[in-house]
C-alpha positions, -999 to 999 in steps of 0.1 A, spaced: 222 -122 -882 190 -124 -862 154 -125 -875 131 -104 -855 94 -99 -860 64 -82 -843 34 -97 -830 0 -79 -832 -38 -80 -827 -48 -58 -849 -31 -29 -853 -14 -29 -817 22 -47 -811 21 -70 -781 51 -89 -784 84 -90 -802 106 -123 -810 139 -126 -820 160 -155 -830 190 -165 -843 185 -203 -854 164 -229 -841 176 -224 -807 186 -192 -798 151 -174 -793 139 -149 -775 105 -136 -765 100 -99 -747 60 -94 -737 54 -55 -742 45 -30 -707 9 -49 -693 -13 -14 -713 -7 -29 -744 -31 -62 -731 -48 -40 -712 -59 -16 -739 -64 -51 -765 -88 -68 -737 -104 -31 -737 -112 -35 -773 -118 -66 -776 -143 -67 -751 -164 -36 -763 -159 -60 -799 -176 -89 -783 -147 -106 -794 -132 -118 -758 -134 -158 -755 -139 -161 -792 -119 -176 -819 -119 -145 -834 -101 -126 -808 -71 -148 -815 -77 -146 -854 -68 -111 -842 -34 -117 -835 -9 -119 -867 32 -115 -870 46 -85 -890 71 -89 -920 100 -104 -905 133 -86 -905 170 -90 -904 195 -72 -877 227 -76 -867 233 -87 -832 224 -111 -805 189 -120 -800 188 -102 -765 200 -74 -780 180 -74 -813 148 -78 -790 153 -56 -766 165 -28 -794 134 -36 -813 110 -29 -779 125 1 -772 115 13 -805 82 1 -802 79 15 -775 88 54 -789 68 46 -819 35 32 -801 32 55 -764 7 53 -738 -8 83 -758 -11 65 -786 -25 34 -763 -46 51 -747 -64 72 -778 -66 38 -801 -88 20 -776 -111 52 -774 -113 53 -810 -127 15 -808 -154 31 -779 -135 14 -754 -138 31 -718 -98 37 -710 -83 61 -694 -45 73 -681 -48 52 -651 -52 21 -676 -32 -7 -664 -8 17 -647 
């Protein structure tokens, strides 16, 4: 079994680990938007260069999948992916009043 989680800041996943023991883990950084669209926020929050930016950032309730860890995390972004689109990028950082727009880190 392997133990996969989500990291956050805020509301917004960024990264997703997976691991299967002490030494068989794996990290998979989300498409560049998702920083793109935090640093948007973050910025319009005053919170860049703070400690509070990185208070920001928390892991999601662990969970348990079959499979590799490769597998696991790359099954895990593709679903974060479908769940959490550009769209969805895009219209959270307006809702925060930050200036983005499609062309938003690609």
């Amino acid at each position: 079994m392997t133990t996969v989680k989500i990291m956050y800041w805020q509301d917004i996943p960024c990264t997703v680990r997976a691991e299967a023991g002490r030494r068989q883990r794996i990290s998979r950084q989300l498409p560049d938007i998702y920083m793109a669209v935090i640093d948007a926020i973050a910025m319009k929050e005053g919170l860049i260069g703070s400690d509070e930016y990185q208070n920001q950032f928390h892991w999601g309730e662990a969970e348990e999948r079959s499979g590799s860890p490769e597998e696991v995390a790359d099954a895990v972004v593709a679903e974060v992916l479908a769940n959490y689109p550009k769209s969805w990028l895009i219209e959270r950082g307006r809702q925060a009043g930050a200036a983005l727009d499609e062309s938003t880190a690609g």
